[in-house]
N, C-alpha and C positions, 0 to 999 in steps of 0.2 A: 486585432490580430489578423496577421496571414493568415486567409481561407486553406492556399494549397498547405502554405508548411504546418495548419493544423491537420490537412488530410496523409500528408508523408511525411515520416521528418525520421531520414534513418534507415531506412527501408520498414518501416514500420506504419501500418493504417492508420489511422486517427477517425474518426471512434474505435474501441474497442476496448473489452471485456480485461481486466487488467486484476491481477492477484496480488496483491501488497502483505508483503509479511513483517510484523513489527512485533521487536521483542524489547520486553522491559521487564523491572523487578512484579513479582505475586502479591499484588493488594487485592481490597475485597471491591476496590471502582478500577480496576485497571481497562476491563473489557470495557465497561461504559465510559470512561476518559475517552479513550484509541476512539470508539465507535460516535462522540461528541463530536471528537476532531474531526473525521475523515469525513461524518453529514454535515459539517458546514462546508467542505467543498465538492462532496459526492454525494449528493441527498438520496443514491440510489441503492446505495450499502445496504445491502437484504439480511438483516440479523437467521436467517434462517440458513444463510451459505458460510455461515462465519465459522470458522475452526480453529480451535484451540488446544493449547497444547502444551505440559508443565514441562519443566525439567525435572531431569532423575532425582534431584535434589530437591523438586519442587520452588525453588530460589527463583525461580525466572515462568516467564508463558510467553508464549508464541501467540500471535494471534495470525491468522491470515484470511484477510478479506479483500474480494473483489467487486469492482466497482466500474464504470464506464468510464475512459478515462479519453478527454476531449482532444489534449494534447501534450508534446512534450515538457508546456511551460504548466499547464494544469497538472503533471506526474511532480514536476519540480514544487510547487505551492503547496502540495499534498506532503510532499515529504520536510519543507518548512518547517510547515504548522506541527509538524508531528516531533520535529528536533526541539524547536520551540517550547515546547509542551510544558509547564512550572510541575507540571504532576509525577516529573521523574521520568517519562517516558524516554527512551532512547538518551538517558545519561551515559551509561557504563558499559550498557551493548551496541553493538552497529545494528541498526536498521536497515534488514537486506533488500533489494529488488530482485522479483523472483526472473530468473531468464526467461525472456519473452523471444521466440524466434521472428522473425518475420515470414510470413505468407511465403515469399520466393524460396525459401532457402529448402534444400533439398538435404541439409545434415540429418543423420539421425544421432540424437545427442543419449 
């Protein structure tokens, strides 16, 4: 891998603290599935910062976990493995990325 295009890629740092929200149907391994997948490529995933979240219907959960994220093509393998997934994850819902600004930008969103 490119050293610099893993440090910039986008106006975006590399390393950095990254919030991954992935929703799928309410089973009783869903948070342990998601949290399998993402420490085979994020061994840093802190089950203590993880948040969760049902729908009104309870039919779905949100998980959102953040993770160190190396680079654009490690954010892209992460969300793969998670499409991938046999366990139903991210079948019927879209798996959002949460807006990440970069350091320069001076928006207030």
């Amino acid at each position: 891998m490119n050293t610099e295009n893993n440090k910039k890629t986008e106006g975006i740092e590399y390393p950095m603290l990254f919030p991954i929200k992935v929703i799928g149907a309410s089973t009783s391994s869903y948070e342990k599935n998601v949290l399998e997948i993402l420490r085979k490529h994020a061994p840093d995933v802190d089950d203590h910062k993880v948040v969760s979240s049902e729908s009104k219907t309870k039919k779905y959960t949100s998980l959102t976990c953040t993770f160190s994220a190396q680079s654009r093509e490690h954010l892209e393998e992460i969300y793969s493995a998670l499409k991938a997934s046999p366990t139903g994850i991210n079948r019927d819902i879209a798996m959002r990325k949460i807006n990440v600004r970069p350091k320069e930008s001076s928006c207030d969103y």
